[in-house]
N, C-alpha and C positions, 0 to 999 in steps of 0.2 A: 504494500500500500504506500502510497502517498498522501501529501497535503500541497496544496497549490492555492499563490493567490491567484485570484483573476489579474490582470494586467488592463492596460485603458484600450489597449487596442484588438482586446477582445479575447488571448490566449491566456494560457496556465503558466505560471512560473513556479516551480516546485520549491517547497520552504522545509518539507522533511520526507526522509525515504526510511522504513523500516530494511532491517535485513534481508529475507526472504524479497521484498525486490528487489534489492542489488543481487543477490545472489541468479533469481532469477532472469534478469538482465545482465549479467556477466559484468555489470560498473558496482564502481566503489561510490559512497556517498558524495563523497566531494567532486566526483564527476557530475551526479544526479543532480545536486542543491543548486540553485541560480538558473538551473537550464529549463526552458521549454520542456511541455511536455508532448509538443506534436511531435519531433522527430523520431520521438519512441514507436509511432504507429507507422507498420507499411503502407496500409494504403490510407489514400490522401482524400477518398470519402470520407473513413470513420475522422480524418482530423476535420472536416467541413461540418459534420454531422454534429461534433462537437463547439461549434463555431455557432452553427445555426441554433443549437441549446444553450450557450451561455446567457444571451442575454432573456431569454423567456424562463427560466430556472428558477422553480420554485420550492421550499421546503415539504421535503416528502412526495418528492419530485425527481427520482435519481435518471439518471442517461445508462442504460443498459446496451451492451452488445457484444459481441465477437468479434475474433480475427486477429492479424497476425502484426506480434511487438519486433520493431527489429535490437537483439542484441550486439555487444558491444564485438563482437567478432565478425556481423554481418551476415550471422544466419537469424531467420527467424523460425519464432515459436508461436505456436498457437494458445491464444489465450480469450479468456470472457473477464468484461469489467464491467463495474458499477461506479459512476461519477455523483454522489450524492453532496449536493450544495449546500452552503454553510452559509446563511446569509445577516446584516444588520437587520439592529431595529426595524430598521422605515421598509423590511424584505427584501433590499440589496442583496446580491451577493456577491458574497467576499473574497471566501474559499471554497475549495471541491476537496473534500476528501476522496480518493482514486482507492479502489481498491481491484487487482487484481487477481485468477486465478489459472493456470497452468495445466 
């Protein structure tokens, strides 16, 4: 899993990675932390699909799907995730907790 802020132009910027994803992803934290998280996803639907759900995202509202992460060696895995939004007061949101699985 991950945690990610939103960014103003509309992407994820990752703020923490537990171990089992790095591990999963074949990076270490300090690779993960600061970066985007679209270049993690092969195809550039699921990162659009994620694009067109940020700004309508609402709590108890998670972005569900499949397909395929690219790891740090350039092969990919197949995996299913859940993006569950973390939003302010006024229903902003803030953060996406990422959770994936393998």
């Amino acid at each position: 899993m991950f945690l990610a802020e939103r960014q103003p132009r509309g992407g994820l910027r990752i703020i923490f990675v537990n171990d089992s994803f790095c591990t999963m992803m074949g990076r270490g934290a300090a690779e993960l932390i600061g970066s985007s998280a679209e270049p993690l996803h092969a195809s550039r639907a699921d990162v659009a699909e994620l694009r067109r759900w940020l700004p309508r995202a609402k709590p108890g509202q998670p972005l569900v799907g499949d397909g395929f992460l690219l790891r740090a060696d350039g092969t990919t895995i197949s995996a299913a995730w859940s993006f569950d939004p973390l939003c302010n007061r006024r229903g902003k949101l803030t953060h996406v907790v990422a959770t994936y699985r393998d």
